[in-house]
N, C-alpha and C positions, 0 to 999 in steps of 0.2 A: 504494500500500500504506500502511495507516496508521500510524504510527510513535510508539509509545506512550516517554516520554520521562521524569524526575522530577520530584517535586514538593521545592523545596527554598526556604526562605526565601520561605514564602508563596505561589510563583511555580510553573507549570509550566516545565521546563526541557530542553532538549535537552542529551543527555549528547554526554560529549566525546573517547568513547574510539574511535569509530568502528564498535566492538564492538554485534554486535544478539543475539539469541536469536528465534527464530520462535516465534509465538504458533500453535497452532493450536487448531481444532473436532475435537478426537477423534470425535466424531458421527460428522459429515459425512467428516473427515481432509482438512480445506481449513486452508490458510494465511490469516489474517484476519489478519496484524500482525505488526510486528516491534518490540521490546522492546530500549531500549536498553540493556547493560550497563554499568557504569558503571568508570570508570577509578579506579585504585588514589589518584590526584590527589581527586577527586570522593568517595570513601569517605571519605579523611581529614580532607576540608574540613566530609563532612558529623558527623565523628565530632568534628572540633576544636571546630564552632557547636554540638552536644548540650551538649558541655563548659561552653562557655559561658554559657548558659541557664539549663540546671541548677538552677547555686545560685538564679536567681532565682524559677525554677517550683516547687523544694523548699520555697521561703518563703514560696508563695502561701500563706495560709489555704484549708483545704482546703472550706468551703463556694464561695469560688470556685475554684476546681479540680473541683467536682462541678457547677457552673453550665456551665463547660466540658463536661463529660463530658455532660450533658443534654442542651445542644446538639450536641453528636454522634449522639447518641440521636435526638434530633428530626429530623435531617439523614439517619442512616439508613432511621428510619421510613418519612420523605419518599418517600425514594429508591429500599425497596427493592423494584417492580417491575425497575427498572432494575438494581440491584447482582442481583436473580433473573437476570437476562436475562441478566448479563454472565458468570455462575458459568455457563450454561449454554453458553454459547460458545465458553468459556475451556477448561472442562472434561468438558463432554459429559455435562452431568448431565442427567437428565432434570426439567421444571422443578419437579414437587415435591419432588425433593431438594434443587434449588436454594434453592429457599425457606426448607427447613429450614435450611440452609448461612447463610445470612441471618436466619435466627431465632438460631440459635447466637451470631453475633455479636453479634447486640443484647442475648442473655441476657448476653454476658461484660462490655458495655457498661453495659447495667444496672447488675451487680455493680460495676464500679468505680463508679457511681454514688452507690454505698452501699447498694442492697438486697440484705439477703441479708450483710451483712458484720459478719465477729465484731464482739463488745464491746471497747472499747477492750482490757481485760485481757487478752482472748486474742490482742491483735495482738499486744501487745506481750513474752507467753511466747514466739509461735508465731518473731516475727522475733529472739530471742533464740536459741533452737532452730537457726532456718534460714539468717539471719545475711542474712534478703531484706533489698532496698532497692526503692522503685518506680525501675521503668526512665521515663524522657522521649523518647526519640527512638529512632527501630529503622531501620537502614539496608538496603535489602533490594537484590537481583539485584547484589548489588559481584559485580565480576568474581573469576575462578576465585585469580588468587593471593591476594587480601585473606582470601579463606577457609580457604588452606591454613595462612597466617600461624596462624589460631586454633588 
């Protein structure tokens, strides 16, 4: 069975908590994979290095910060037969919707690229208003207490 694990510190990595979630094909209703959940340990390590980071990705100049964002762009473009395939496994889409599912992303990917993004002036009413900050890091499947925490 294939056992889908984190990406953390560059690295794929096998979680530690023993804890899985079963992936399946809604489709089909076949089990394809097991998802590790991640330990209350593993959520903080990975919320302590966001922390860290941070101030230094906040200070990037943000045309390198959009040179990143491109190459993500480019990476998903690459890819996305494959990210189609995988939406369609994961969730039983059929694969033109999958696609769409995969266009959406690159539209929001774009946008942080900077097409499509107000004038300086209005960033700067809208995050007075909203009191946004850009997020760096998103830690996702933490196990069931790290979410009750919130």
């Amino acid at each position: 069975m294939r056992e889908i694990g984190h990406y953390f510190g560059g690295k794929l990595v096998s979680g530690t908590s023993g804890k899985f979630g079963d992936v399946f094909n809604p489709a089909a209703g076949e089990l394809t994979a097991r998802v590790a959940l991640a330990s209350a340990e593993e959520v903080n390590k990975v919320v302590a290095t966001a922390a860290v980071v941070w101030p230094a990705w906040a200070a990037t100049p943000p045309p390198r910060r959009a040179r990143v964002m491109f190459r993500l762009k480019e990476l998903l473009e690459r890819d996305r037969e494959e990210l189609s395939a995988i939406v369609t496994e994961e969730h039983g889409k059929v694969q033109s919707d999958a696609d769409g599912e995969v266009q959406r992303g690159l539209v929001v990917v774009e946008f942080a690229c900077g097409n499509g993004q107000p004038s300086s002036a209005d960033r700067s009413a809208s995050r007075r208003q909203t009191g946004s900050t850009r997020a760096g890091s998103v830690a996702s499947g933490a196990h069931d207490s790290i979410s009750r925490r919130a």
